[in-house]
Backbone of each chain as ProteinMPNN parsed JSONL, in Angstrom:
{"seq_chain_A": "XXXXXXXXXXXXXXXXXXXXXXXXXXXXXXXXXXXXXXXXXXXXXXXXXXXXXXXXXXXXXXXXXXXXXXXXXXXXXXXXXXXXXXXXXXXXXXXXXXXXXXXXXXXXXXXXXXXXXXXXXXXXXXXXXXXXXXXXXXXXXXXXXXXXXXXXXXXXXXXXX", "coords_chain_A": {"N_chain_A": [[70.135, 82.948, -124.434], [70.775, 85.886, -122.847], [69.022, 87.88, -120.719], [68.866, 90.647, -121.081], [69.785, 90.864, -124.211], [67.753, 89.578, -125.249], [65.471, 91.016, -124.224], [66.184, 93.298, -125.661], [66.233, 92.085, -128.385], [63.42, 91.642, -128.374], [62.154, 94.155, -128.75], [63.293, 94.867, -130.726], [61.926, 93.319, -132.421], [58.529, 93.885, -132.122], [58.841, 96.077, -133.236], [59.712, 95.983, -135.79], [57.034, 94.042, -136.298], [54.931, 95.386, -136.136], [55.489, 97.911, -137.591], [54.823, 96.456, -139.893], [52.493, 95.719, -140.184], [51.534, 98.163, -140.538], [52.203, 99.316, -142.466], [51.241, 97.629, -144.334], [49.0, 98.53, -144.155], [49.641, 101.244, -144.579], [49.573, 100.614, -147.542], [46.837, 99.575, -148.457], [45.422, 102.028, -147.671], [46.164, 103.051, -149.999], [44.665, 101.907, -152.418], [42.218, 103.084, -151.663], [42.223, 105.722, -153.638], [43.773, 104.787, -156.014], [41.564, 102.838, -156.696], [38.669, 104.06, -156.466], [38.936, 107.281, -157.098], [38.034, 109.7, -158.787], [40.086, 111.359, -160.697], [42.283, 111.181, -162.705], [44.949, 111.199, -162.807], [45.48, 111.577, -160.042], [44.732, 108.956, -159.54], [46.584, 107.529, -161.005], [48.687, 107.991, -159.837], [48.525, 107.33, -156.927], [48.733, 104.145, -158.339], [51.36, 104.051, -158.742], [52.81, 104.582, -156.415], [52.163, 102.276, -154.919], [53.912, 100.414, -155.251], [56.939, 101.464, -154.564], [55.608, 101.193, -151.563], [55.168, 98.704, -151.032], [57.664, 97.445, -151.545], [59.95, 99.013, -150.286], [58.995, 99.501, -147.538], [56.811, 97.71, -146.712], [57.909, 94.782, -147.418], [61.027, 94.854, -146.518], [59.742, 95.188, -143.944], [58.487, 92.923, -142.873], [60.352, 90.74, -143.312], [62.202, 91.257, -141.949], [60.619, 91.075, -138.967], [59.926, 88.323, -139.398], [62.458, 87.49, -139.318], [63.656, 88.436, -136.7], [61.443, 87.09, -135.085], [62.147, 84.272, -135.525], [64.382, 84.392, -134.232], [63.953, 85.232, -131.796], [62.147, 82.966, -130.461], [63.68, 80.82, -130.974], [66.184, 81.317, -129.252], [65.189, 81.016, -126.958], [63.305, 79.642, -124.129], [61.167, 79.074, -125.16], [60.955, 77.907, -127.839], [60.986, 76.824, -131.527], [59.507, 74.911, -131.964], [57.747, 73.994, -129.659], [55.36, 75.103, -128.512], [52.42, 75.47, -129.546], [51.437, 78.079, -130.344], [53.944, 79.092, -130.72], [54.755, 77.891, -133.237], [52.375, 78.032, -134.999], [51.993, 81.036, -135.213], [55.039, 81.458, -136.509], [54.297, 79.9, -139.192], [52.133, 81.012, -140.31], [53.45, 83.845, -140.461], [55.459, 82.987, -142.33], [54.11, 82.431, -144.012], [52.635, 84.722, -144.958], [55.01, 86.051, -145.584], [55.751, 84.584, -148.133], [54.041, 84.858, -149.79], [54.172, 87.833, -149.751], [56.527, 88.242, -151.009], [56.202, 86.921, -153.607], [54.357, 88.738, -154.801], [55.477, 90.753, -155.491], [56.183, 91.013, -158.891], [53.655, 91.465, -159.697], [52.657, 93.692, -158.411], [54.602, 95.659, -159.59], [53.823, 95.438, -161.943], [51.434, 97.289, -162.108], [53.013, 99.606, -161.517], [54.083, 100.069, -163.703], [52.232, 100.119, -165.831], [50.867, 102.486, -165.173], [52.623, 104.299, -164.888], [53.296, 104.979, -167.795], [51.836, 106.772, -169.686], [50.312, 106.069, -172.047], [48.978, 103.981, -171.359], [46.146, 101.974, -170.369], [44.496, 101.988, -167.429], [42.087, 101.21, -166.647], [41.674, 98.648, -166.242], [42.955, 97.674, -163.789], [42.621, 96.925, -161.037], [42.633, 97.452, -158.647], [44.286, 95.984, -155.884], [42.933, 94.781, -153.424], [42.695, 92.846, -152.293], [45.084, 90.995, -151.848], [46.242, 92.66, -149.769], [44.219, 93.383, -147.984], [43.616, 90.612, -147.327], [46.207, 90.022, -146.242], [46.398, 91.471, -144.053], [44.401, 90.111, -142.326], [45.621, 87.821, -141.977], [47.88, 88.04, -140.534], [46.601, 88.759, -138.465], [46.604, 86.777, -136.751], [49.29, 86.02, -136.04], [49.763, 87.696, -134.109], [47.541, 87.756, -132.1], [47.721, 85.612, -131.21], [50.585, 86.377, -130.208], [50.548, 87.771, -128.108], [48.153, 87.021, -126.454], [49.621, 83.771, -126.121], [48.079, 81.143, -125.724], [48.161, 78.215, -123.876], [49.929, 75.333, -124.8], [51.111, 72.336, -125.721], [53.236, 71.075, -128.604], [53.686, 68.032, -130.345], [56.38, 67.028, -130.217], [56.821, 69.097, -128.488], [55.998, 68.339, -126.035], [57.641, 65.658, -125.783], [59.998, 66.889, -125.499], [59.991, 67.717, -123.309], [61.376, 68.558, -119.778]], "CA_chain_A": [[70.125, 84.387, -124.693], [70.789, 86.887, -121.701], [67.657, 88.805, -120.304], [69.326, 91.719, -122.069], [69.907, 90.664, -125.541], [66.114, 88.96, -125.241], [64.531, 91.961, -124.29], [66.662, 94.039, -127.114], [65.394, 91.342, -129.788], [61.877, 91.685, -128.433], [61.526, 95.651, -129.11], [63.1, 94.993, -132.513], [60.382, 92.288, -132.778], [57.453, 93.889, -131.65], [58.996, 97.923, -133.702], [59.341, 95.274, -137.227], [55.608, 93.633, -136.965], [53.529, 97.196, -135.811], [55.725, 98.421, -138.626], [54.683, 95.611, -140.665], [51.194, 96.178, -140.087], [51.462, 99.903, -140.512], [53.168, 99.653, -143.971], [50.287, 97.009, -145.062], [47.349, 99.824, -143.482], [49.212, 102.125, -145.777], [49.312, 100.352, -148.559], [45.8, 99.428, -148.159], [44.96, 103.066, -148.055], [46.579, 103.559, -151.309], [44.121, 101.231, -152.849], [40.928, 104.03, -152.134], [42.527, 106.547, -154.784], [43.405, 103.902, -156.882], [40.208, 102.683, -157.204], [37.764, 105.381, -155.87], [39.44, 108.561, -157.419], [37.717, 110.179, -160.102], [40.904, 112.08, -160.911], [42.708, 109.932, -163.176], [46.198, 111.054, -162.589], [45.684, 110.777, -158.98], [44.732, 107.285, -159.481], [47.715, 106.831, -161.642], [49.863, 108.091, -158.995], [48.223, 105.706, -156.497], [49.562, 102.706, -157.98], [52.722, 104.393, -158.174], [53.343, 104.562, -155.199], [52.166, 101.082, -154.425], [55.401, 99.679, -155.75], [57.982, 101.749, -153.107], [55.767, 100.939, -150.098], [55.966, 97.356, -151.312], [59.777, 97.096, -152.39], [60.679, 99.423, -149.099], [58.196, 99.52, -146.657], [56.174, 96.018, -146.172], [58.959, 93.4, -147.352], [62.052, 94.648, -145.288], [59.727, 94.97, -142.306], [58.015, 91.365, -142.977], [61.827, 89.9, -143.491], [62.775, 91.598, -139.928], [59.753, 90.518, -138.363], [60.226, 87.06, -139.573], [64.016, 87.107, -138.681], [63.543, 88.259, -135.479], [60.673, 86.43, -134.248], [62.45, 82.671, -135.145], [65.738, 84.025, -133.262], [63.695, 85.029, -130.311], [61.599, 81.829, -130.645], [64.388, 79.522, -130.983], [66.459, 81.734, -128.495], [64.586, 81.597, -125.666], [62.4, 78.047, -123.535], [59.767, 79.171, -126.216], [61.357, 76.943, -128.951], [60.238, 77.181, -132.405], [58.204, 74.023, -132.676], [57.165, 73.209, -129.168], [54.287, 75.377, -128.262], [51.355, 75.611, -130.59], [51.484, 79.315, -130.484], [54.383, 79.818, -131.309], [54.73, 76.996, -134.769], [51.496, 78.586, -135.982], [52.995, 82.074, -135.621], [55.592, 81.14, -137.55], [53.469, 79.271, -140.258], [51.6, 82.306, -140.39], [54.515, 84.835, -140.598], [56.191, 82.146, -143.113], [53.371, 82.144, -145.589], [52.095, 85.841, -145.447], [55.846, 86.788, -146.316], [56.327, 84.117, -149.267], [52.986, 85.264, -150.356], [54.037, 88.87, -150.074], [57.172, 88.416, -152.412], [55.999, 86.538, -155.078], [53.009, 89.484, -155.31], [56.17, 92.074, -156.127], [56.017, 91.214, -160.071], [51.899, 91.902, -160.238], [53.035, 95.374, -158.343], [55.479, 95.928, -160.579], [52.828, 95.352, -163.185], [50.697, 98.214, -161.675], [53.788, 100.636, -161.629], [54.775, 100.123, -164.726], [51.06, 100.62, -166.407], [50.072, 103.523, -164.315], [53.851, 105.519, -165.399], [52.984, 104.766, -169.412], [49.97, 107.953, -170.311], [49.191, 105.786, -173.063], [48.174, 102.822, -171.143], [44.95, 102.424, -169.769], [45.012, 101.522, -165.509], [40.715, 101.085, -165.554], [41.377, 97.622, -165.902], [44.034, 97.022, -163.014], [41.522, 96.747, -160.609], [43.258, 97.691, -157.293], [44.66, 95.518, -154.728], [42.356, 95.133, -152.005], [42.627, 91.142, -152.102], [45.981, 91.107, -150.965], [46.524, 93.462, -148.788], [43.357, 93.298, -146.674], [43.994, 89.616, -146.912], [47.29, 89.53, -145.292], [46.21, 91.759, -142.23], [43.581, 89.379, -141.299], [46.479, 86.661, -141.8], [48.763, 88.599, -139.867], [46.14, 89.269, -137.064], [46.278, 85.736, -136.107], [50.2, 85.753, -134.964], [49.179, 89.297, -133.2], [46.512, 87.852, -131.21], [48.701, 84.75, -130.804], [51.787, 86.251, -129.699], [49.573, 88.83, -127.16], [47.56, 85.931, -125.571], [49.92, 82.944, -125.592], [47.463, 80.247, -125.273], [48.53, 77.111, -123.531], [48.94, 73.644, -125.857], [52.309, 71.551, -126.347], [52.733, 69.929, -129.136], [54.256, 66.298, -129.825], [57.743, 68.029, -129.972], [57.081, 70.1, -127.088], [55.487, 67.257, -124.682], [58.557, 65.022, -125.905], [61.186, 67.421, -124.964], [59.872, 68.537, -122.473], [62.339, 67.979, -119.073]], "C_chain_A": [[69.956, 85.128, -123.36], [69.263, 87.524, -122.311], [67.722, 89.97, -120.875], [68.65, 91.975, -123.414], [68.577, 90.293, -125.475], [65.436, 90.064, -125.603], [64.623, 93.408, -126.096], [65.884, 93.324, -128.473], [64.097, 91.64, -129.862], [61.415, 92.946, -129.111], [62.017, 95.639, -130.455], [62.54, 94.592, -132.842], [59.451, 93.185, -133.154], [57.886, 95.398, -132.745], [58.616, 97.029, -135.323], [57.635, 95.18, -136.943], [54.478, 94.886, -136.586], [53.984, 97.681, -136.9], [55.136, 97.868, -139.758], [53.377, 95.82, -141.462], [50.881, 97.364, -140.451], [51.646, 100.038, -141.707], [51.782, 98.918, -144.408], [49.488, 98.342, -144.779], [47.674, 100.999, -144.778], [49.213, 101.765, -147.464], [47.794, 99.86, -149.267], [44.551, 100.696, -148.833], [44.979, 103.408, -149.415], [45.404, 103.069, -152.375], [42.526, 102.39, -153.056], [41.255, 105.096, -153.415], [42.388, 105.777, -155.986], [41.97, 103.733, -157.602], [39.312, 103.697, -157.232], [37.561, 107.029, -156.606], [38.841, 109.074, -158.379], [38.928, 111.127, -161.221], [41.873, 110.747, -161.69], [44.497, 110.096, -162.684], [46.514, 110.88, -160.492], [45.32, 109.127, -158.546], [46.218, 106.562, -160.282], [48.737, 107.132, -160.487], [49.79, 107.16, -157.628], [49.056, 104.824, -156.166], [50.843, 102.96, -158.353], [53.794, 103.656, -158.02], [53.038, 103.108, -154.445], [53.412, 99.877, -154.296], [56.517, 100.1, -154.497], [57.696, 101.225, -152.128], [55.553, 99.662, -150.247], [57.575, 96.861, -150.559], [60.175, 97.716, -150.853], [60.292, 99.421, -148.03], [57.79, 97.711, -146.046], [57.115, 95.149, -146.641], [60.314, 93.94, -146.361], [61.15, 94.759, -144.059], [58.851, 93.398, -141.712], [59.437, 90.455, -142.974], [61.951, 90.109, -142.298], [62.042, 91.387, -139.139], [59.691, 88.852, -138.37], [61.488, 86.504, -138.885], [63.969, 87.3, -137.001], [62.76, 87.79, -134.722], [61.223, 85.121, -134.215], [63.677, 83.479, -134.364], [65.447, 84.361, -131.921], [62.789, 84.226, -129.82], [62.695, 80.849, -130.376], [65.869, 80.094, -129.993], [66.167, 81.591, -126.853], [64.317, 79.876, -125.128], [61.705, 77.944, -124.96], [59.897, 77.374, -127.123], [60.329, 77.513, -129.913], [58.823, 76.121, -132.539], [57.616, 73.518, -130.937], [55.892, 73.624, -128.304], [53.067, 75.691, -129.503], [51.559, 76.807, -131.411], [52.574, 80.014, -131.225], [54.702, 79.485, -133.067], [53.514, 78.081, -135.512], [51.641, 80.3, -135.715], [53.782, 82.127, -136.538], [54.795, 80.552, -138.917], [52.857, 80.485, -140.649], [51.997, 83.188, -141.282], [55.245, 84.212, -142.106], [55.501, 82.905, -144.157], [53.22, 83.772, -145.986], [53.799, 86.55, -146.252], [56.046, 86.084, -147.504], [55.222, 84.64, -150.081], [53.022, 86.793, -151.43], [55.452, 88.947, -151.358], [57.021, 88.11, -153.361], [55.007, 87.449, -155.347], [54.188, 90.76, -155.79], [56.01, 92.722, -157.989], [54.796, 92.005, -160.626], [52.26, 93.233, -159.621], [53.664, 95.978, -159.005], [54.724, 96.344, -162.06], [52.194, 96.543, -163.472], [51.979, 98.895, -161.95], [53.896, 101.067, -163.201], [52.98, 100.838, -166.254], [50.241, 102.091, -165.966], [51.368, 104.826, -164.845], [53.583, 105.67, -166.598], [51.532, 105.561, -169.31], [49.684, 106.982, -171.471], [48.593, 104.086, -172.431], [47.494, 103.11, -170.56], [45.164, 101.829, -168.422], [43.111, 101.313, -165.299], [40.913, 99.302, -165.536], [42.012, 96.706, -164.804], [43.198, 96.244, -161.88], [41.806, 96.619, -158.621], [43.949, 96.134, -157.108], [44.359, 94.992, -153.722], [42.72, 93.693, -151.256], [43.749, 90.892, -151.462], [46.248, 91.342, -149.913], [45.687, 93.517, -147.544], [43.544, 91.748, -146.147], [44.992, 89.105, -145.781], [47.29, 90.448, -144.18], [45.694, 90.838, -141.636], [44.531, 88.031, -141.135], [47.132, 87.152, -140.659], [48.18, 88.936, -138.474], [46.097, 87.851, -136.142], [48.062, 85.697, -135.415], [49.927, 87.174, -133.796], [48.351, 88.556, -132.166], [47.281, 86.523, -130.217], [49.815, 84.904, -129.609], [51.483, 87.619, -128.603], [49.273, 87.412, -125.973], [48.572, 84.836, -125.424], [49.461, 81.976, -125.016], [48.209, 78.899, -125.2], [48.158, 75.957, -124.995], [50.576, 73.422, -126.164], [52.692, 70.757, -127.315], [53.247, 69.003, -129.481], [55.323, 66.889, -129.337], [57.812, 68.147, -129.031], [57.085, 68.903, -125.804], [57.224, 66.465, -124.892], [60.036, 65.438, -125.019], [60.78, 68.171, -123.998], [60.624, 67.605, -121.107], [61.445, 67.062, -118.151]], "O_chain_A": [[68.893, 84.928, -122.772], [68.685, 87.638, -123.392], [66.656, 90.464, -121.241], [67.703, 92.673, -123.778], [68.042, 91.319, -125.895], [64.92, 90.298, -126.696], [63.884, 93.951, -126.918], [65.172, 93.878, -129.31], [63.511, 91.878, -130.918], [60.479, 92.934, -129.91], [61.408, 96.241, -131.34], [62.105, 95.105, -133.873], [59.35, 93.439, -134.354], [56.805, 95.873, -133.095], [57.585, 97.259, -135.954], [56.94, 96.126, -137.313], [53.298, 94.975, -136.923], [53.054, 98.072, -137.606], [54.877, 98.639, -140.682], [53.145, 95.998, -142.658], [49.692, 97.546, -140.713], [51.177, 101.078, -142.169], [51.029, 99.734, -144.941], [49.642, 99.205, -145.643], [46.883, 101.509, -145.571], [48.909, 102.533, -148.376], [47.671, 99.795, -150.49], [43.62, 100.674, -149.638], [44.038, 103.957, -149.987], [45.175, 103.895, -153.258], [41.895, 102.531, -154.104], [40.324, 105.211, -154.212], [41.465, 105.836, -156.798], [41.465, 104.244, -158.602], [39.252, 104.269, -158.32], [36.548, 107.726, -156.668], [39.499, 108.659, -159.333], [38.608, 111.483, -162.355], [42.05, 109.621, -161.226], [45.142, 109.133, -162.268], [47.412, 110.292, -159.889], [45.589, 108.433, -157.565], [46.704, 105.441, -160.137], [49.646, 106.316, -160.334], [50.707, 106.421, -157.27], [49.706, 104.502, -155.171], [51.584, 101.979, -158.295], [54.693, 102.954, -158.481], [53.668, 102.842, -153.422], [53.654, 98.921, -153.558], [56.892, 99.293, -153.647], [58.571, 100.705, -151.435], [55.857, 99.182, -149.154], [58.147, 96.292, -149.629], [60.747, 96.897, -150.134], [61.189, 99.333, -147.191], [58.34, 96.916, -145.283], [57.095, 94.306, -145.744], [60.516, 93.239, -145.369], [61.712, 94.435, -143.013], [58.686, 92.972, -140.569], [59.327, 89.322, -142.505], [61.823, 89.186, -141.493], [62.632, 91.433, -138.06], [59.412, 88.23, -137.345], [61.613, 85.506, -138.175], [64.221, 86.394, -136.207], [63.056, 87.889, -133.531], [61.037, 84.513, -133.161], [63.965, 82.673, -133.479], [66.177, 84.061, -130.977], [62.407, 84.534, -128.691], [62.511, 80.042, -129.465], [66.754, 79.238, -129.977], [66.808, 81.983, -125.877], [64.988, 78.967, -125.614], [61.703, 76.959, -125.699], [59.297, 76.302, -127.055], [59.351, 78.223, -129.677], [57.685, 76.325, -132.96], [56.943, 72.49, -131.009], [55.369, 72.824, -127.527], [53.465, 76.415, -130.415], [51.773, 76.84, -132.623], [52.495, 80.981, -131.984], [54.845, 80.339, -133.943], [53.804, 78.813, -136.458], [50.948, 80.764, -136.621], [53.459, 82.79, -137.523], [55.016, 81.351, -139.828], [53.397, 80.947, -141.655], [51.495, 83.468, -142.37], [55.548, 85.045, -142.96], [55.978, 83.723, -144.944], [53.584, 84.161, -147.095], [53.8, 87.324, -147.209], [56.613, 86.826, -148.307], [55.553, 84.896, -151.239], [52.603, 87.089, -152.549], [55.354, 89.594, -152.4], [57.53, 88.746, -154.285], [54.465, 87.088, -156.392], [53.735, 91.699, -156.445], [55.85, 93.864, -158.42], [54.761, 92.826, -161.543], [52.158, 94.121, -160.467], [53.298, 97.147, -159.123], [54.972, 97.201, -162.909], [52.184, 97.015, -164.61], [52.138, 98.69, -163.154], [53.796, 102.192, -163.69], [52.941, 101.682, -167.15], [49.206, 102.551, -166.45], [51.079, 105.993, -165.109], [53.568, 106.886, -166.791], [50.445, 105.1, -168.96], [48.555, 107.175, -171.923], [47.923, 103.277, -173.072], [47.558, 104.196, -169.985], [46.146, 101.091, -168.337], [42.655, 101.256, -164.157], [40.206, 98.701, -164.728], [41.84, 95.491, -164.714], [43.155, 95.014, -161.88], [41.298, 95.928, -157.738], [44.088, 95.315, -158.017], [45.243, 94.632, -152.944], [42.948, 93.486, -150.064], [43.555, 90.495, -150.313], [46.503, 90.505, -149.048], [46.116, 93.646, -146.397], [43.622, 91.486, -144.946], [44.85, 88.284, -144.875], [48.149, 90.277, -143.315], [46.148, 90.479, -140.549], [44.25, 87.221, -140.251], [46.852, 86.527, -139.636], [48.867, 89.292, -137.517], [45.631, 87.836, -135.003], [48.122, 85.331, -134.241], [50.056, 87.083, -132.575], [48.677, 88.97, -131.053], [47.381, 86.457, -128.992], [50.028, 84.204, -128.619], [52.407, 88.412, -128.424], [49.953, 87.003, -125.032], [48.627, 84.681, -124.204], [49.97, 81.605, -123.959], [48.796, 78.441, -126.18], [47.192, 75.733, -125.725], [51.214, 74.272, -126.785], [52.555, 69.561, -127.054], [53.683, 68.658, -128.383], [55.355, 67.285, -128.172], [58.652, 67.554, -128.355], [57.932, 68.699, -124.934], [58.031, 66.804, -124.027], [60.792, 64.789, -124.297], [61.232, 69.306, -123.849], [60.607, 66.374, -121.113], [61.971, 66.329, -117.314]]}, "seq_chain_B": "XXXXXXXXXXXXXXXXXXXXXXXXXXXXXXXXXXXXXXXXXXXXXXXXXXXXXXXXX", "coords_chain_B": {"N_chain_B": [[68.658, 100.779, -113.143], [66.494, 98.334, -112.283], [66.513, 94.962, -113.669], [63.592, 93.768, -113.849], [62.046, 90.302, -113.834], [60.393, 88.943, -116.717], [56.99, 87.733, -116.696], [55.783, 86.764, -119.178], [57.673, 86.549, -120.522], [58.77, 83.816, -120.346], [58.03, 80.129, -121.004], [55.076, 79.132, -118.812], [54.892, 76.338, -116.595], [52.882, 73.8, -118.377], [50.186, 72.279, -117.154], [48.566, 69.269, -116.146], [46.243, 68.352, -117.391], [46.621, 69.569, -119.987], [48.022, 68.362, -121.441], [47.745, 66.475, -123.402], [47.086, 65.575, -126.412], [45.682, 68.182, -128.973], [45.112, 71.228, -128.41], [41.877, 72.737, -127.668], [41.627, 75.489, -128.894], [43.436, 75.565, -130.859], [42.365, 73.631, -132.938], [39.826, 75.045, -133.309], [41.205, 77.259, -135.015], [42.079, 75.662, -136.905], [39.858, 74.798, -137.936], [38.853, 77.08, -139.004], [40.625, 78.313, -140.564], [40.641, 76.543, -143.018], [38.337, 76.985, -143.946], [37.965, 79.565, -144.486], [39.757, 79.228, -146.645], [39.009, 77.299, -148.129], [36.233, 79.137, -149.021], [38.296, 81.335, -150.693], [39.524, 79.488, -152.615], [36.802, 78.393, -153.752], [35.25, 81.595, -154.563], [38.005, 82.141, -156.622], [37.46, 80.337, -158.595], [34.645, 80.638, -159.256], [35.382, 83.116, -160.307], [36.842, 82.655, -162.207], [39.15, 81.825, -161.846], [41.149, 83.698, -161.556], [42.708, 86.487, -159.753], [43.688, 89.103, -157.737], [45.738, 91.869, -158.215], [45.283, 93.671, -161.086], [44.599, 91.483, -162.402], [47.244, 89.546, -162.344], [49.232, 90.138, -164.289]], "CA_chain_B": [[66.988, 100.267, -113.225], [66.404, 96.967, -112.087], [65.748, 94.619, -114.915], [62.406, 92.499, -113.394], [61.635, 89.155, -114.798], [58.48, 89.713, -117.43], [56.678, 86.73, -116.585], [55.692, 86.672, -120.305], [59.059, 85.885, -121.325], [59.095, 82.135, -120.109], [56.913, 79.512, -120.577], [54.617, 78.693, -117.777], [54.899, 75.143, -116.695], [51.919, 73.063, -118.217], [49.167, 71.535, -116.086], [48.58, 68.116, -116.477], [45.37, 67.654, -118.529], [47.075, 70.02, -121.069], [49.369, 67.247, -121.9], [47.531, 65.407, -124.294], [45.767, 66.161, -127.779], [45.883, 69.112, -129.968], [43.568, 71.94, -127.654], [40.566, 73.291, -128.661], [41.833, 76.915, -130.112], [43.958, 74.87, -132.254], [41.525, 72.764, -133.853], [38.82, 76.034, -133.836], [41.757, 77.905, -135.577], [42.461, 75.208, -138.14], [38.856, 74.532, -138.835], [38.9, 78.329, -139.524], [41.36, 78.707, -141.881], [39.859, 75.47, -144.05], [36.957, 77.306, -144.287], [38.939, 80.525, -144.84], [40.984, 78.903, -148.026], [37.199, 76.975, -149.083], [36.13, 80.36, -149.371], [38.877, 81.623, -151.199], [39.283, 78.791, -153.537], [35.363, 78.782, -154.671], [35.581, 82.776, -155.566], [38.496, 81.883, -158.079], [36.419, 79.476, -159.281], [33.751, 81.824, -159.605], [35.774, 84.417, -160.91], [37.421, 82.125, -163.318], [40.748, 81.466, -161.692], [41.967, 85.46, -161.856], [42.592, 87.29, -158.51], [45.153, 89.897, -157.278], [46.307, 93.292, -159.501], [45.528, 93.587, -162.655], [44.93, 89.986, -162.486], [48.743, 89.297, -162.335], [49.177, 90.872, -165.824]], "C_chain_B": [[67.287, 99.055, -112.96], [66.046, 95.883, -113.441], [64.977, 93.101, -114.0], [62.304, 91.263, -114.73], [59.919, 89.505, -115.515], [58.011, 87.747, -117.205], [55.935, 85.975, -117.968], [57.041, 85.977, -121.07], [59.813, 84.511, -121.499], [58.044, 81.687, -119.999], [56.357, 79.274, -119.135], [54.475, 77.008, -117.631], [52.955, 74.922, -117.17], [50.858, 72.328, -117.577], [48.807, 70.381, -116.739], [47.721, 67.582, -117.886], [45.689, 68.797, -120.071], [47.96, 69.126, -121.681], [48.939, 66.668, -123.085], [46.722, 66.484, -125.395], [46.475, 67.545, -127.971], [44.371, 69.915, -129.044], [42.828, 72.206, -128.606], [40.537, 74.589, -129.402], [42.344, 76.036, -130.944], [43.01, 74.377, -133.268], [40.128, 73.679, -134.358], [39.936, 76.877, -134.801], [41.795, 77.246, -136.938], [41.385, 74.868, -139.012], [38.233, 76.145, -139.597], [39.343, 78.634, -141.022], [40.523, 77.468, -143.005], [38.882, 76.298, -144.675], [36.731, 79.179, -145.334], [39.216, 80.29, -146.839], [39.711, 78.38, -148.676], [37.026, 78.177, -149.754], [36.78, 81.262, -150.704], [39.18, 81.108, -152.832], [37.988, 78.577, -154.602], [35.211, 80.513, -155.678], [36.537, 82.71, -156.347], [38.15, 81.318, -158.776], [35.329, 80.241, -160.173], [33.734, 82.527, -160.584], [36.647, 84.239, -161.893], [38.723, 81.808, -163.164], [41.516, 82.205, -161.388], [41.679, 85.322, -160.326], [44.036, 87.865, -158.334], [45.001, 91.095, -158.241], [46.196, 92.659, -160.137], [45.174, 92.02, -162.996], [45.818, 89.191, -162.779], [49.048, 89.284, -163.729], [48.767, 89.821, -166.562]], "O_chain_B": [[68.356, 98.608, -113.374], [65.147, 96.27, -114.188], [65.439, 92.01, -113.669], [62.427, 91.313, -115.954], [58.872, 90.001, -115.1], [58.7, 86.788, -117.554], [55.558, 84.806, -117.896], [57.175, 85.118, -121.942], [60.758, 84.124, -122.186], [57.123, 82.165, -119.337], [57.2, 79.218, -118.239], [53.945, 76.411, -118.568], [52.017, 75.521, -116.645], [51.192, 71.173, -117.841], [48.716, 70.445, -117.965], [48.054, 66.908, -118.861], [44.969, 68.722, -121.067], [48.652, 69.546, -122.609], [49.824, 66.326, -123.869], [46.114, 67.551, -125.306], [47.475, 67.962, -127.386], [43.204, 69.53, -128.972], [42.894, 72.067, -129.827], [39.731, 74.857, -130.292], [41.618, 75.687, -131.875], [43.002, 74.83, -134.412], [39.451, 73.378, -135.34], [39.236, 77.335, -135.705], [41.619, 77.89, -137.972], [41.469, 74.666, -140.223], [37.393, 76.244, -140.491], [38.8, 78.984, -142.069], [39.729, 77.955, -143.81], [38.665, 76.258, -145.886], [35.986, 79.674, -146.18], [38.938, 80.967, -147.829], [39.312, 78.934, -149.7], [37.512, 78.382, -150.867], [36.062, 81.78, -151.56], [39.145, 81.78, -153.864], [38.049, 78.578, -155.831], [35.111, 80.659, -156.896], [36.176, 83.373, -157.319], [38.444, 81.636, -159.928], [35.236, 80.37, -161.394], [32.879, 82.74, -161.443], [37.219, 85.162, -162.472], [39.445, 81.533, -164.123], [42.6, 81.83, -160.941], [40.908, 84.561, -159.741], [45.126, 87.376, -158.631], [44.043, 91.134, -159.012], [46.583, 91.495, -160.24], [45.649, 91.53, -164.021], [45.549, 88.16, -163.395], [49.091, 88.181, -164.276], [48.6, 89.947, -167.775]]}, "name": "protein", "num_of_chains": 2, "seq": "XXXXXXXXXXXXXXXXXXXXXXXXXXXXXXXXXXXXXXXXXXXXXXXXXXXXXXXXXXXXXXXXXXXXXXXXXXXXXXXXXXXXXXXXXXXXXXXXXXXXXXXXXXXXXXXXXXXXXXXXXXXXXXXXXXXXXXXXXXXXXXXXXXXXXXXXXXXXXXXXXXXXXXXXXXXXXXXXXXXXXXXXXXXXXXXXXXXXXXXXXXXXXXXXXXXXXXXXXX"}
């Protein structure tokens, strides 16, 4: 990959996972009304809205964060599997996104109970588990792919020239 | 504009006694997460198996 095209991949990199992060923070937020609100229709509107920044927000920028970190991983010396840093990045990135699509239906769940006035929403019981979950997942390729701590691993030592 | 080399952008060659074994973030990271997913696993337990929205209807 030219020094170019690299650097181009990187700022779509690095614009996807701040976005990534940004979309979880607000979905996060959404979660104090939800729960918190004494106002019932602003709690119904809430979880909503939890569903769009789902569906539009946090999965296309977890897909494009994913996509573009293995093609400038497996683009580059980096490689995907032969520094520590970057495999458990990926592993990381892998899980928090298979995690985050199979959680679309249970959002879905919330939308769909929160639009219906005759259903009740005290028993939904927010979100928080998720969502705060997969920042602190997500803070480990962040701190990862910041620092770049030394460590080769079989792979790497093997192929290495 | 000049385009400088980011010295971030390529590995740095290895130093020798990095060669061997699985370092020590690694193995503090992975005894993390274990302890992490323990964690995790006991409160469904706890909490009867449920977790997430709504408790995934």
């Amino acid at each position: 990959m030219s020094p170019r095209i690299r650097k181009a991949m990187l700022t779509v990199h690095i614009a996807a996972s701040v976005g990534w992060l940004g979309a979880i923070a607000a979905y996060v937020a959404l979660n104090v009304p939800a729960l918190g609100s004494a106002d019932e229709q602003t709690a119904r509107a809430a979880y909503l809205m939890m569903e769009p920044v789902l569906t539009y927000a946090v999965i296309p920028l977890g897909l494009l964060s994913l996509a573009t970190g293995v093609v400038q991983a497996a683009g580059t010396p980096w490689g995907l599997f032969r520094h520590y840093w970057v495999t458990i990045s990926l592993a990381t990135t892998a899980f928090a996104t298979v995690v985050m699509v199979l959680h679309v239906p249970a959002v879905q769940h919330f939308s769909e109970a929160a639009a219906d006035p005759t259903a009740s929403i005290d028993d939904l019981g927010g979100d928080l588990f998720h969502s705060v979950g997969g920042l602190v997942v997500l803070a480990v390729p962040l701190v990862l792919n910041i620092y770049k701590p030394r460590g080769l691993t079989r792979y790497g030592r093997r192929a290495r020239p | 504009m000049v385009d400088r080399p980011d010295p971030s952008s390529t590995p740095q060659s290895e130093p020798d006694d990095m060669d061997t074994g699985t370092p020590a973030w690694v193995r503090f990271l992975l005894i993390g997460l274990v302890i992490a997913a323990a964690v995790v696993i006991i409160a469904m337990v706890l909490l009867g198996g449920d977790h997430g929205p709504g408790r995934h209807g």
